[in-house]
ROBAGU-397126 format. One record per atom (N, C-alpha, C, O, CB): atom name; x, y, z; residue number from 1. Coordinates in steps of 0.1 Angstrom, whole numbers, plus 5000, padded with zeros to 4 digits. Glycine has a CB too. Layout:
% ROBAGU-397126
SITE   atom     xx     yy     zz     n
SITE     CA      X      Y      Z   NUM
...
//
This chain:
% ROBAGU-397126
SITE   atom     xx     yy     zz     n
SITE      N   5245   1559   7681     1
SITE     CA   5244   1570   7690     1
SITE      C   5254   1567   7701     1
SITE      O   5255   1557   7708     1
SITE     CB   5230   1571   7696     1
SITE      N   5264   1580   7703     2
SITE     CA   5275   1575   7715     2
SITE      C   5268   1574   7733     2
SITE      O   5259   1581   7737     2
SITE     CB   5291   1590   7715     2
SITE      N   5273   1566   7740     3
SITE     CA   5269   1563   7750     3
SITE      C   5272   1576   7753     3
SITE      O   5278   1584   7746     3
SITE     CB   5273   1553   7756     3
SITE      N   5267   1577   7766     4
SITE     CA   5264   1593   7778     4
SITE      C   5261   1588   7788     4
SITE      O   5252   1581   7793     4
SITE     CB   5250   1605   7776     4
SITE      N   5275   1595   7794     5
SITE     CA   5272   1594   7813     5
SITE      C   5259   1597   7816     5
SITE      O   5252   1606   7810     5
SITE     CB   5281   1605   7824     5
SITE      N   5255   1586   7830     6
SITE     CA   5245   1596   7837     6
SITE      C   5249   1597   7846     6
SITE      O   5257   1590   7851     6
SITE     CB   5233   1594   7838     6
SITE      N   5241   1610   7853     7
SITE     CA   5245   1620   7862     7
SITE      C   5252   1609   7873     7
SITE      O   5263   1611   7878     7
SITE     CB   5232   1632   7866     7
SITE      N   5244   1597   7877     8
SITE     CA   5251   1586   7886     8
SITE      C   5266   1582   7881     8
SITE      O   5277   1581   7887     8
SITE     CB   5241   1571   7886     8
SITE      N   5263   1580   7872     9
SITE     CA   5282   1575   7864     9
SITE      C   5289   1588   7865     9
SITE      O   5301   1586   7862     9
SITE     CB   5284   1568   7843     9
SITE      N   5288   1599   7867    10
SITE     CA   5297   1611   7868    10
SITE      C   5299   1617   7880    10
SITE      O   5306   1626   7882    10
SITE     CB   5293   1622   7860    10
SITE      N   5292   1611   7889    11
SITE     CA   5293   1612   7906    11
SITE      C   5302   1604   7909    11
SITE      O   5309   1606   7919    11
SITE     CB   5280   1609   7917    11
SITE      N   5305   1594   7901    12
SITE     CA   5306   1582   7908    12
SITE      C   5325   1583   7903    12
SITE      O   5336   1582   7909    12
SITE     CB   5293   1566   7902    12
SITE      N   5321   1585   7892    13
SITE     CA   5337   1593   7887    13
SITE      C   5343   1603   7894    13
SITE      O   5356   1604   7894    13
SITE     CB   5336   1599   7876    13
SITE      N   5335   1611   7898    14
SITE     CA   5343   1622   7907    14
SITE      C   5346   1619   7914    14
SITE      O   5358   1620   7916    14
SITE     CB   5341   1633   7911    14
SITE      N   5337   1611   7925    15
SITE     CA   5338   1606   7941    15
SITE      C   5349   1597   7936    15
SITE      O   5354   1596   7947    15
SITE     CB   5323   1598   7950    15
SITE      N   5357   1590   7929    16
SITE     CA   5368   1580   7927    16
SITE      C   5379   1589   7926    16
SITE      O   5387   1588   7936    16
SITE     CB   5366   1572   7914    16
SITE      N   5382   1597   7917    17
SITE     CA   5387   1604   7911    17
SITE      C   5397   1618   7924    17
SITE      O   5409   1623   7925    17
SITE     CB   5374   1609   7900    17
SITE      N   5386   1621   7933    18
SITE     CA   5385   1627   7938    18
SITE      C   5394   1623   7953    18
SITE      O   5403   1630   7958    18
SITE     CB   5373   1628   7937    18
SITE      N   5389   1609   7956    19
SITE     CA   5398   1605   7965    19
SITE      C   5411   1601   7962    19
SITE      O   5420   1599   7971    19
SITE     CB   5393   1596   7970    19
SITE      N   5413   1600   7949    20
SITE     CA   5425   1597   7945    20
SITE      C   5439   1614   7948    20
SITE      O   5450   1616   7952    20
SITE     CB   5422   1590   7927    20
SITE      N   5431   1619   7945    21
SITE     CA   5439   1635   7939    21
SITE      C   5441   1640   7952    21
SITE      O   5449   1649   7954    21
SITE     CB   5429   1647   7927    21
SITE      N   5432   1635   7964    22
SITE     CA   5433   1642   7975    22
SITE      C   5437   1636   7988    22
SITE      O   5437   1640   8000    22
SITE     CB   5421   1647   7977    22
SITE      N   5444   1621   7979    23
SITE     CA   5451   1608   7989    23
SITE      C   5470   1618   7990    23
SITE      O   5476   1625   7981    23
SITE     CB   5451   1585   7975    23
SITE      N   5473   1616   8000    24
SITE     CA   5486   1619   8004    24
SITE      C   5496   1616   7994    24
SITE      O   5505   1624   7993    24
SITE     CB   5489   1613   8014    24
SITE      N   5495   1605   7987    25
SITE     CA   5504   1600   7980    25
SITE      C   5504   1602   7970    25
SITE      O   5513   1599   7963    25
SITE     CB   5506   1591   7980    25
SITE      N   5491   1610   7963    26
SITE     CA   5491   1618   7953    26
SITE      C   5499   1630   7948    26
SITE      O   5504   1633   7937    26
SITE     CB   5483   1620   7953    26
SITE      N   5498   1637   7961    27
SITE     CA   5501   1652   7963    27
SITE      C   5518   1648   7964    27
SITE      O   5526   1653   7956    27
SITE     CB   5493   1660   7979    27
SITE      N   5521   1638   7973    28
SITE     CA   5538   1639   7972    28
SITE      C   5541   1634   7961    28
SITE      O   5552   1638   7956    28
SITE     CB   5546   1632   7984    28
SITE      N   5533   1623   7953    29
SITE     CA   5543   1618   7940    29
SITE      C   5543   1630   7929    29
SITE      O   5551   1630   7919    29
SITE     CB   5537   1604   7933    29
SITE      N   5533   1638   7933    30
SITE     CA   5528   1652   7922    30
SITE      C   5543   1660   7923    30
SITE      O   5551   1661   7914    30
SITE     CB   5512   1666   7930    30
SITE      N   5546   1663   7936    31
SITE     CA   5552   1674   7943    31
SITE      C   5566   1667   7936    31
SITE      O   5574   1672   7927    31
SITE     CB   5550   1675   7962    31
SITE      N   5568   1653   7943    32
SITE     CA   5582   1651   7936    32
SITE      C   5586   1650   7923    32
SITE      O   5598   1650   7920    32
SITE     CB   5587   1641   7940    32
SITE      N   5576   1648   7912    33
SITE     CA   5576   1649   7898    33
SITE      C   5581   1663   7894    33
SITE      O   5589   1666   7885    33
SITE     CB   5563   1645   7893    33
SITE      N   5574   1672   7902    34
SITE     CA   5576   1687   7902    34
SITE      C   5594   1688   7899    34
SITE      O   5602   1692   7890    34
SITE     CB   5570   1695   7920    34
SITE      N   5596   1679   7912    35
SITE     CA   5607   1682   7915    35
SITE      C   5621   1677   7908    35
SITE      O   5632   1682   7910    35
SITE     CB   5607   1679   7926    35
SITE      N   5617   1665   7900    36
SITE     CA   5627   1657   7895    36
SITE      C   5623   1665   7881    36
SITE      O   5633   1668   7875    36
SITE     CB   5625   1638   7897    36
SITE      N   5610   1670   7874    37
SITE     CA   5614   1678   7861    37
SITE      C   5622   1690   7865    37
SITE      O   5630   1694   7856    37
SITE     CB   5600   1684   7852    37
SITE      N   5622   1696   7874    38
SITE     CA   5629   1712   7879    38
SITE      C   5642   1706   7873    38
SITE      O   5648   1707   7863    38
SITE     CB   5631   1718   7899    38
SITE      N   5642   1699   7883    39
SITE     CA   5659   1688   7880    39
SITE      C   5668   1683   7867    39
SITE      O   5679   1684   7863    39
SITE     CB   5656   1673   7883    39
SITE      N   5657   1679   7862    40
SITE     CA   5660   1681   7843    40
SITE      C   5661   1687   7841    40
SITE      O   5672   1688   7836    40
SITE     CB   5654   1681   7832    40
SITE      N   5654   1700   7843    41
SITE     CA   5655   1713   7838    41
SITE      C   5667   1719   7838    41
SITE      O   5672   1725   7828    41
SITE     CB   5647   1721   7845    41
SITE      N   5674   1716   7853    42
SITE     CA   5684   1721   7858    42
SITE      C   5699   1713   7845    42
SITE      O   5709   1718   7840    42
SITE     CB   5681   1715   7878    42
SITE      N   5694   1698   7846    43
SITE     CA   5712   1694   7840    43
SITE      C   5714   1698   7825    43
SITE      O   5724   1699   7819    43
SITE     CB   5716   1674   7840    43
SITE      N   5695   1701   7821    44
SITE     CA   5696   1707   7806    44
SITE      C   5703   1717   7801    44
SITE      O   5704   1721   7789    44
SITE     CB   5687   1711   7801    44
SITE      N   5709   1722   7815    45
SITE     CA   5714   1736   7813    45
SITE      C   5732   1735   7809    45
SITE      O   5739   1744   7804    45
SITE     CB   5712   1745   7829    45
SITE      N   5734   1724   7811    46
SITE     CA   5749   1717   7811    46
SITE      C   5752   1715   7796    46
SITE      O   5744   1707   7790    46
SITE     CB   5749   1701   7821    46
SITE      N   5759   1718   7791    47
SITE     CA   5759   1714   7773    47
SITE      C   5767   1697   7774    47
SITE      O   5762   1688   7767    47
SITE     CB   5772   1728   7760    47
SITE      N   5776   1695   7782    48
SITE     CA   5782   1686   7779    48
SITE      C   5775   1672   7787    48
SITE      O   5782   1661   7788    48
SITE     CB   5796   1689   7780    48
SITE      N   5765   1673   7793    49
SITE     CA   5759   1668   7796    49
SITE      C   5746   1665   7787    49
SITE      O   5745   1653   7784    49
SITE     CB   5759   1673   7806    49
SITE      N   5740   1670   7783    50
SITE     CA   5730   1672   7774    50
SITE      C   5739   1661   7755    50
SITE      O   5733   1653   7748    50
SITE     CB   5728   1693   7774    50
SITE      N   5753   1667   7756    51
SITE     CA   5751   1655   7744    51
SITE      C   5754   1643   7744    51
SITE      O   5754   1636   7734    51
SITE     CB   5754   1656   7734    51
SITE      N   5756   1642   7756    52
SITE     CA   5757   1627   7754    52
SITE      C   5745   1618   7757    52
SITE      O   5745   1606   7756    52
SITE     CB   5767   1622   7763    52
SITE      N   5734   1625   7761    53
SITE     CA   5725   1622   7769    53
SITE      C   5713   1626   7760    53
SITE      O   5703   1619   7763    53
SITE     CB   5728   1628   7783    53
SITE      N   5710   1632   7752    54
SITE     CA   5704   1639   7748    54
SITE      C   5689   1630   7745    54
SITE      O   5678   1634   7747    54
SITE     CB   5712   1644   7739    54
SITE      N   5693   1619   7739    55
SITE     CA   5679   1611   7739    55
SITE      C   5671   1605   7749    55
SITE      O   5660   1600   7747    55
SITE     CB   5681   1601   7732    55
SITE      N   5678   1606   7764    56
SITE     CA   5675   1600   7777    56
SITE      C   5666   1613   7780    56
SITE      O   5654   1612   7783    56
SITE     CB   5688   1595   7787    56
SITE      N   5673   1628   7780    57
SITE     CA   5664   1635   7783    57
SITE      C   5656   1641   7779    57
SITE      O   5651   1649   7787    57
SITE     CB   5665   1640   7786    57
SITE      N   5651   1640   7768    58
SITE     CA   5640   1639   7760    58
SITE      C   5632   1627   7764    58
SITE      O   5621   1632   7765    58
SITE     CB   5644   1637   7746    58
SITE      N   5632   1620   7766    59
SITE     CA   5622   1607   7770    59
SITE      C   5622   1612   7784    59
SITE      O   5610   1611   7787    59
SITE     CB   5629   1589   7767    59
SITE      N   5629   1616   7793    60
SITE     CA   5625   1620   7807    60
SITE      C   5610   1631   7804    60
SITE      O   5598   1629   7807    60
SITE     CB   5640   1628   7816    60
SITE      N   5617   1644   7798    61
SITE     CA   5608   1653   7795    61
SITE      C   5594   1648   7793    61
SITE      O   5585   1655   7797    61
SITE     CB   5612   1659   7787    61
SITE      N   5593   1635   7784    62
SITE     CA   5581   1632   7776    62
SITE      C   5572   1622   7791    62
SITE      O   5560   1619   7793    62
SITE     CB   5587   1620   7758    62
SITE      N   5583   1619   7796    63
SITE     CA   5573   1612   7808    63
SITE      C   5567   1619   7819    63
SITE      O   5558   1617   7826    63
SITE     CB   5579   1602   7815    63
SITE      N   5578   1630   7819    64
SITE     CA   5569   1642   7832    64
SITE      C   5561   1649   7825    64
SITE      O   5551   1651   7832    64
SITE     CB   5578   1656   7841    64
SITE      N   5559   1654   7811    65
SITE     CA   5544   1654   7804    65
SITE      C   5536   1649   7804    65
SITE      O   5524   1653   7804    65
SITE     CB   5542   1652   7796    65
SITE      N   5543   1632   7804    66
SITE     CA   5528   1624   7807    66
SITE      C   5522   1624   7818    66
SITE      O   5510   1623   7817    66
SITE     CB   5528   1612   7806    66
SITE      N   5528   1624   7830    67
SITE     CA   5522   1623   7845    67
SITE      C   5514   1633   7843    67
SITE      O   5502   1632   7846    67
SITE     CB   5533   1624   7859    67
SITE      N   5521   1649   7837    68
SITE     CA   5512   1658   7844    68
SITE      C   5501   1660   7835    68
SITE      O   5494   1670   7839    68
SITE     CB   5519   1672   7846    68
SITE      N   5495   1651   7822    69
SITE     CA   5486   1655   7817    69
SITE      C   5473   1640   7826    69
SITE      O   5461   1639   7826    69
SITE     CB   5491   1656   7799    69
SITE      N   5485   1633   7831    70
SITE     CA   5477   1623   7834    70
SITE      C   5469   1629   7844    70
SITE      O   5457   1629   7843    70
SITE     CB   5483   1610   7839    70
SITE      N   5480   1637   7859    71
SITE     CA   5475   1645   7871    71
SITE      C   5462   1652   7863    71
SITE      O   5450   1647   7865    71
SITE     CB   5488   1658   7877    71
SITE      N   5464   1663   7856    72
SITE     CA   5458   1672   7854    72
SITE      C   5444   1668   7849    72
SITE      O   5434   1676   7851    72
SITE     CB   5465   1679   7847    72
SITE      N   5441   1656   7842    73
SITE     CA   5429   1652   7838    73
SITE      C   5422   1639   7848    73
SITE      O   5411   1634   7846    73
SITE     CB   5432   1648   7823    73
SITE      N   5431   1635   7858    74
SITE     CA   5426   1632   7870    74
SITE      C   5421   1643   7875    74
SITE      O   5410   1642   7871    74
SITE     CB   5435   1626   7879    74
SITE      N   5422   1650   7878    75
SITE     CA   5422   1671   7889    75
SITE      C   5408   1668   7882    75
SITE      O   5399   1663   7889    75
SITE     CB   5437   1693   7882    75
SITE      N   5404   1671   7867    76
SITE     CA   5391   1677   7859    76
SITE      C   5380   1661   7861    76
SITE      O   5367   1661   7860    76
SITE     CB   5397   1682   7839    76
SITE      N   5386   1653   7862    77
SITE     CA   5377   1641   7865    77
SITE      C   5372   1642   7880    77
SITE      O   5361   1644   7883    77
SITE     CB   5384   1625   7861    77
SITE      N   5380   1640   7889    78
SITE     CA   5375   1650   7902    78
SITE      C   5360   1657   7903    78
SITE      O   5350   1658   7911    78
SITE     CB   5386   1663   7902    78
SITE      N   5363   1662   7890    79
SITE     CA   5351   1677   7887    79
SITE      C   5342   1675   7882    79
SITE      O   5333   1683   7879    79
SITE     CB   5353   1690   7879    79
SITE      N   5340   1658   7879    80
SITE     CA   5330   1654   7864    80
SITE      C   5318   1661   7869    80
SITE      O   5317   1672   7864    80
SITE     CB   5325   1635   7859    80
SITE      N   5308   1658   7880    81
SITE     CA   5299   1661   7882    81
SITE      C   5300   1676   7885    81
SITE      O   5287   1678   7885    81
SITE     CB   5294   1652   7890    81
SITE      N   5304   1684   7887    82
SITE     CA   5306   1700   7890    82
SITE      C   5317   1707   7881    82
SITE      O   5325   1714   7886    82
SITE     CB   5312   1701   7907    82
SITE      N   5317   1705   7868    83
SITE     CA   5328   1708   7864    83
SITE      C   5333   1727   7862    83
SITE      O   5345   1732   7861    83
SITE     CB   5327   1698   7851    83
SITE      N   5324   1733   7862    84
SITE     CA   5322   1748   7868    84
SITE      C   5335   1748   7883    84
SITE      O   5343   1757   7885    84
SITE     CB   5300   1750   7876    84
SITE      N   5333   1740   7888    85
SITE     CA   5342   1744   7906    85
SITE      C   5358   1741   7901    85
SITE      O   5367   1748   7905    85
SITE     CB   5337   1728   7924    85
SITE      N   5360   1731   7892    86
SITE     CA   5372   1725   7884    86
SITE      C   5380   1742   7881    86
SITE      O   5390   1746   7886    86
SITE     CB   5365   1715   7868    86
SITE      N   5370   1750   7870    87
SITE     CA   5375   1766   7867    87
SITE      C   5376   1778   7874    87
SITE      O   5381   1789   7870    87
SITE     CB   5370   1771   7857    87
SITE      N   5367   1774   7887    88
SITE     CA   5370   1785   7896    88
SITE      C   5383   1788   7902    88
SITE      O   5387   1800   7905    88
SITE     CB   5361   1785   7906    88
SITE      N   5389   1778   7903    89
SITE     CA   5401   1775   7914    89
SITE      C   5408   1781   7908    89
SITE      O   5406   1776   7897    89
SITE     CB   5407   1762   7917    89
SITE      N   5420   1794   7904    90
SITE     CA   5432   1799   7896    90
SITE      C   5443   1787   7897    90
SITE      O   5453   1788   7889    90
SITE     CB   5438   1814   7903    90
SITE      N   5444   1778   7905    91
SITE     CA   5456   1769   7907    91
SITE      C   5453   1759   7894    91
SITE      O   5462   1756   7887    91
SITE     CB   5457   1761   7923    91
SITE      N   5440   1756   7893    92
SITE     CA   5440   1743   7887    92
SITE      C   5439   1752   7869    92
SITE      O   5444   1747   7859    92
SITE     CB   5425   1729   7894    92
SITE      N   5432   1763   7869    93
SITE     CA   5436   1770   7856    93
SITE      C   5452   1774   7854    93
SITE      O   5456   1771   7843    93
SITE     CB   5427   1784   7854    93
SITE      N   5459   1777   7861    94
SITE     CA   5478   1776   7859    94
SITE      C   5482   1761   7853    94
SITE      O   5487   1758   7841    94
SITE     CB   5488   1776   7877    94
SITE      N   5479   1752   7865    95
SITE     CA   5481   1740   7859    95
SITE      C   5480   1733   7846    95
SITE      O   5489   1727   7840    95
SITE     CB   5477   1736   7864    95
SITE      N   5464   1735   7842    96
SITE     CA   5458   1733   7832    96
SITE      C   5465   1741   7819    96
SITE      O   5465   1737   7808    96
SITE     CB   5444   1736   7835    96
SITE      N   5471   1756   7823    97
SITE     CA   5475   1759   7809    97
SITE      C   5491   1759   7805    97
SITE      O   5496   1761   7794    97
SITE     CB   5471   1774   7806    97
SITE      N   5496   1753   7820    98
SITE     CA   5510   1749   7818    98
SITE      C   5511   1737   7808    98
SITE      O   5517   1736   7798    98
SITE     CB   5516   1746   7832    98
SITE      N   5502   1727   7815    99
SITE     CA   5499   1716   7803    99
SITE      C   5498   1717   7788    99
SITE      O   5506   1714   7779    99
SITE     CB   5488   1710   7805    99
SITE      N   5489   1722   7789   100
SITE     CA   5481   1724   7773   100
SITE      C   5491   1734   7765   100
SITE      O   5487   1736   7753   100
SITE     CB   5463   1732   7775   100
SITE      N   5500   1738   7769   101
SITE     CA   5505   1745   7763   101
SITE      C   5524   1739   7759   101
SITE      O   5534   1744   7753   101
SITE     CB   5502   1760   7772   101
SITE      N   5521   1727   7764   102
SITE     CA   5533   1722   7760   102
SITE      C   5529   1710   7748   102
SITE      O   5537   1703   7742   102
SITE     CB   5543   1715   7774   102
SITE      N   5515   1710   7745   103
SITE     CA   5510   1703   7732   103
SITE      C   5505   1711   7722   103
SITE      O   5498   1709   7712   103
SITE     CB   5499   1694   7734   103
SITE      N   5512   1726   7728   104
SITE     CA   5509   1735   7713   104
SITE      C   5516   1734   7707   104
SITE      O   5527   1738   7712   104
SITE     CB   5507   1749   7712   104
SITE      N   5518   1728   7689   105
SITE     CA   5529   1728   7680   105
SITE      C   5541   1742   7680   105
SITE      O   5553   1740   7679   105
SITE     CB   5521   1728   7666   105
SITE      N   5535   1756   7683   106
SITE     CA   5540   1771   7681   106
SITE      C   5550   1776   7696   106
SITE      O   5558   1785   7697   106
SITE     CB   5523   1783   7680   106
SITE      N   5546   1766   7708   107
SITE     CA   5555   1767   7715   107
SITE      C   5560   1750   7718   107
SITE      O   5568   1751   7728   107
SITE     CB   5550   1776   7726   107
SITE      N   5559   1740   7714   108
SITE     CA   5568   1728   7711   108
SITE      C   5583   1730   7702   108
SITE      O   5594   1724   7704   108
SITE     CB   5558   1717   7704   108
SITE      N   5579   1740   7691   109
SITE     CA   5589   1745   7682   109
SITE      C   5599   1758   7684   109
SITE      O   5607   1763   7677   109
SITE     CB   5583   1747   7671   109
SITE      N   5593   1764   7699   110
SITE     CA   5600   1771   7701   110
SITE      C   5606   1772   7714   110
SITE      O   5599   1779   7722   110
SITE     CB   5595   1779   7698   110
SITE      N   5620   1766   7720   111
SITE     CA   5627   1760   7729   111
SITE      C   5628   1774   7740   111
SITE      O   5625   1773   7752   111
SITE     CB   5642   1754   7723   111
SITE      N   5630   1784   7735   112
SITE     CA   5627   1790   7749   112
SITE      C   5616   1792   7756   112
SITE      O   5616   1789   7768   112
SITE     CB   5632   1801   7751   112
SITE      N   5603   1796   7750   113
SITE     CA   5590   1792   7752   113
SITE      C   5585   1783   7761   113
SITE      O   5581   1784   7772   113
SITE     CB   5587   1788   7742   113
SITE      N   5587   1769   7750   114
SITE     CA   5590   1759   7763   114
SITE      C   5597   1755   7776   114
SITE      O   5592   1748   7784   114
SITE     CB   5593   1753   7759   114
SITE      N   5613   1764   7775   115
SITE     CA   5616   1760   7788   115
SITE      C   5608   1768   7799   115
SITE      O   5602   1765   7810   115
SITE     CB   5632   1760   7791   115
SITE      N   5610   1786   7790   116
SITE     CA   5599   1788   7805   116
SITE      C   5584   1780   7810   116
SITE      O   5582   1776   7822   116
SITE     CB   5593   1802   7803   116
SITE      N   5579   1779   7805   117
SITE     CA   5568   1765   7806   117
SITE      C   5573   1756   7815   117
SITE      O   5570   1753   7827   117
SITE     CB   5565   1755   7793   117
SITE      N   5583   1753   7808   118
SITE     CA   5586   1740   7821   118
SITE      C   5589   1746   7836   118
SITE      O   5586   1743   7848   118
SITE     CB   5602   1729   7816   118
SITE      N   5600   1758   7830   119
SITE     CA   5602   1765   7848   119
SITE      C   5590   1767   7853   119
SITE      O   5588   1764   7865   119
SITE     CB   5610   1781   7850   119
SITE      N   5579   1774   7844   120
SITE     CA   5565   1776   7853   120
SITE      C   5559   1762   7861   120
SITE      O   5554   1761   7872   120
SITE     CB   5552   1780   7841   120
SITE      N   5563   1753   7853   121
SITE     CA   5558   1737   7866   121
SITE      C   5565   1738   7877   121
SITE      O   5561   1730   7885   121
SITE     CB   5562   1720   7861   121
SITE      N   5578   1747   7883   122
SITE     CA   5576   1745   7895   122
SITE      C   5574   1753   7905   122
SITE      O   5577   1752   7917   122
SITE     CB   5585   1740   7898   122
SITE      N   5564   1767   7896   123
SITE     CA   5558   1773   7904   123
SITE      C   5542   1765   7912   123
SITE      O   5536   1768   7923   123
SITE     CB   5556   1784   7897   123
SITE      N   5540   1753   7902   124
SITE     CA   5533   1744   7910   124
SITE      C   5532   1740   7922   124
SITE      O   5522   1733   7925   124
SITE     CB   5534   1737   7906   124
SITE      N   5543   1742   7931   125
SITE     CA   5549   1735   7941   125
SITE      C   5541   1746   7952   125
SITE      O   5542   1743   7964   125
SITE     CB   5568   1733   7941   125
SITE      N   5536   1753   7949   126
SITE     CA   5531   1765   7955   126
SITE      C   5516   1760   7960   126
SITE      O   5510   1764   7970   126
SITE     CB   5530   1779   7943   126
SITE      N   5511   1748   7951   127
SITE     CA   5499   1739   7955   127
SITE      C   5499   1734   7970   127
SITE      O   5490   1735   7979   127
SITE     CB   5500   1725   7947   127
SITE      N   5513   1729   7970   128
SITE     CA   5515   1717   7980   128
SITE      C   5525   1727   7991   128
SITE      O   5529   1720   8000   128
SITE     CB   5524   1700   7973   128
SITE      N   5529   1737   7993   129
SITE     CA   5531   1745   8001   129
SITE      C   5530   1758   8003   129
SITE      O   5536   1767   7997   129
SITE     CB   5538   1743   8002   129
SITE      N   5519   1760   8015   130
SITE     CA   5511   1771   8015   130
SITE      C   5519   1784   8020   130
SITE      O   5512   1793   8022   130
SITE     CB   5499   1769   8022   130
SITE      N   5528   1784   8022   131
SITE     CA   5538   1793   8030   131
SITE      C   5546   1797   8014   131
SITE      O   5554   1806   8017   131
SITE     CB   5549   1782   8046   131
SITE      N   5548   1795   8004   132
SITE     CA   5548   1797   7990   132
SITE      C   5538   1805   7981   132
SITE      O   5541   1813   7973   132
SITE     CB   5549   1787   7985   132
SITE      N   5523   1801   7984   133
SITE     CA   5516   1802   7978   133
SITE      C   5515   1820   7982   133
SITE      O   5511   1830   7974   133
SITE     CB   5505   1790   7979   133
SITE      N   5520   1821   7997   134
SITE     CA   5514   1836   8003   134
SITE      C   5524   1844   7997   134
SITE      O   5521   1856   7994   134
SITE     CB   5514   1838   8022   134
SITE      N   5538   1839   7993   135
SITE     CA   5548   1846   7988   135
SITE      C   5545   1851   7975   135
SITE      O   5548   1863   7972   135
SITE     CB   5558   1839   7987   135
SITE      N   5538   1839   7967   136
SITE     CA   5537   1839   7954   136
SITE      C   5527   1854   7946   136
SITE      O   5527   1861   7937   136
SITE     CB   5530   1824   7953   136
SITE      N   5519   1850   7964   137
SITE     CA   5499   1861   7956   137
SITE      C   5509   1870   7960   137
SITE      O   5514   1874   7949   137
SITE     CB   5477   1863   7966   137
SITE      N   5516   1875   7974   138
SITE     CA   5523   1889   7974   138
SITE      C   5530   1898   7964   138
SITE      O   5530   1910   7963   138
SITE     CB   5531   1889   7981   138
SITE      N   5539   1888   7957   139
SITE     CA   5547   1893   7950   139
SITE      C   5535   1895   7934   139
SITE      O   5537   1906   7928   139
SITE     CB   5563   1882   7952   139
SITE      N   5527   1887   7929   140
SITE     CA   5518   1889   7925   140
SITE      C   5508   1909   7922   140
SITE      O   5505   1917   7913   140
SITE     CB   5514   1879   7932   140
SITE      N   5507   1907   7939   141
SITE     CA   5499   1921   7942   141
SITE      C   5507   1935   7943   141
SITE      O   5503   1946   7943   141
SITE     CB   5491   1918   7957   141
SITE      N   5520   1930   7943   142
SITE     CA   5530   1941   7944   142
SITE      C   5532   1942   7927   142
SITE      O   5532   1954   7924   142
SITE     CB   5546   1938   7954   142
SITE      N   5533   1936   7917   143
SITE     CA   5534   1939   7905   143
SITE      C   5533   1953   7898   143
SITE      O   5541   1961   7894   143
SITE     CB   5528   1933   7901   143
SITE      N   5517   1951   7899   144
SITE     CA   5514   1965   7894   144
SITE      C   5522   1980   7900   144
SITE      O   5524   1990   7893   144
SITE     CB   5497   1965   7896   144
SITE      N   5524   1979   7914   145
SITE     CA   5532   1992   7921   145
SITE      C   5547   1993   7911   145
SITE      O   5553   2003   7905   145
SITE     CB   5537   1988   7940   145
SITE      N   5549   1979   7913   146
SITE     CA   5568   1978   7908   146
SITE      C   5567   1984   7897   146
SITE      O   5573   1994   7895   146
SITE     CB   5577   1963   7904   146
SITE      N   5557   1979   7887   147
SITE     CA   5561   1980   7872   147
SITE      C   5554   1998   7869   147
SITE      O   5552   2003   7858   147
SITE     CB   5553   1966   7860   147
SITE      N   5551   2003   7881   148
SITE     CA   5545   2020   7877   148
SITE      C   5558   2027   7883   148
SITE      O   5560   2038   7878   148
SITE     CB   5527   2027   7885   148
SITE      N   5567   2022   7892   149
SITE     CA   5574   2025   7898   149
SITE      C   5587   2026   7889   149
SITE      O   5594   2036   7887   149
SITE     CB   5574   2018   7908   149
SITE      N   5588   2012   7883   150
SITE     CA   5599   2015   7873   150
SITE      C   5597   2023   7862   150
SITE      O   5607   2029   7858   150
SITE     CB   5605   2003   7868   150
SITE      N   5585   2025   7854   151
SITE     CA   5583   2033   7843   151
SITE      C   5582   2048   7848   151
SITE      O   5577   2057   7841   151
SITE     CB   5571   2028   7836   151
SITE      N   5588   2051   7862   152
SITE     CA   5582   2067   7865   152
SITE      C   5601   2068   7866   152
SITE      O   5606   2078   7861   152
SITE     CB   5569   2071   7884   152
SITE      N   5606   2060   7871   153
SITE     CA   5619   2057   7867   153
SITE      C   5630   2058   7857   153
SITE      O   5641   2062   7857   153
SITE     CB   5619   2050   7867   153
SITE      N   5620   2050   7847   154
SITE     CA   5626   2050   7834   154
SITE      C   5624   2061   7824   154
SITE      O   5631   2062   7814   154
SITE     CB   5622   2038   7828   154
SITE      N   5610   2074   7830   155
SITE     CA   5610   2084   7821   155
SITE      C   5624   2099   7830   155
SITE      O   5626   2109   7825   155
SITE     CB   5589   2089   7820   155
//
């Protein structure tokens, strides 16, 4: 029979978990990971850069995967004991499907797919600065106007 937390070992995990994700140095090593995949992102764009290099950035890619699946399942251990408050948040469901969706075989095999994915990680940065995040919901809530606006346009 497999062992099972009890409800004491899943407090005790969050309360750990918890202080970790909400320690300073979490948030900036998050933020700058953000920042150094953007960065990849950015020299991938270079062809002659890319072949000479090509196996280095691939192994970069595969390590800012790893941090963020590491982050991200730190974030849900956070939640052990409440894990309901973990899915309320819309930030940590972005996060969560930015991840999970770069271990889907259907978009791993399909490179533009993926890079948008990866550009979506640095809408992440929207976490750690809230003067972003207000830009982000605005332009968000204006959507629906724009896109009735352009189709009244386009007839």
């Amino acid at each position: 029979m497999p062992h099972q937390q009890t409800p004491g070992r899943r407090a005790l995990l969050a309360r750990r978990c918890t202080a970790i994700v909400q320690a300073r140095w979490f948030a900036v090593t998050v933020f700058a990971l953000i920042l150094a995949n953007a960065a990849l992102l950015g020299v991938e764009t270079y062809s002659g850069i890319v072949a000479g290099r090509h196996h280095w950035l691939r192994v970069a890619e595969h390590a800012c995967l790893a941090a963020f699946t590491v982050e991200i399942l730190l974030r849900l251990a956070a939640h052990a004991d409440r894990p309901r408050e973990f899915f309320k948040d819309p930030w940590n469901l972005f996060d969560l499907a930015v991840v999970l969706c770069a271990f889907l075989p259907v978009v791993r095999e399909n490179t533009t797919v993926l890079r948008l994915l990866r550009l979506a990680r640095v809408l992440r940065t929207a976490r750690f600065l809230p003067q972003l995040r207000i830009v982000l919901v605005a332009v968000a809530r204006s959507l629906p106007g724009t896109l009735s606006f352009l189709l009244v346009g386009a007839l």
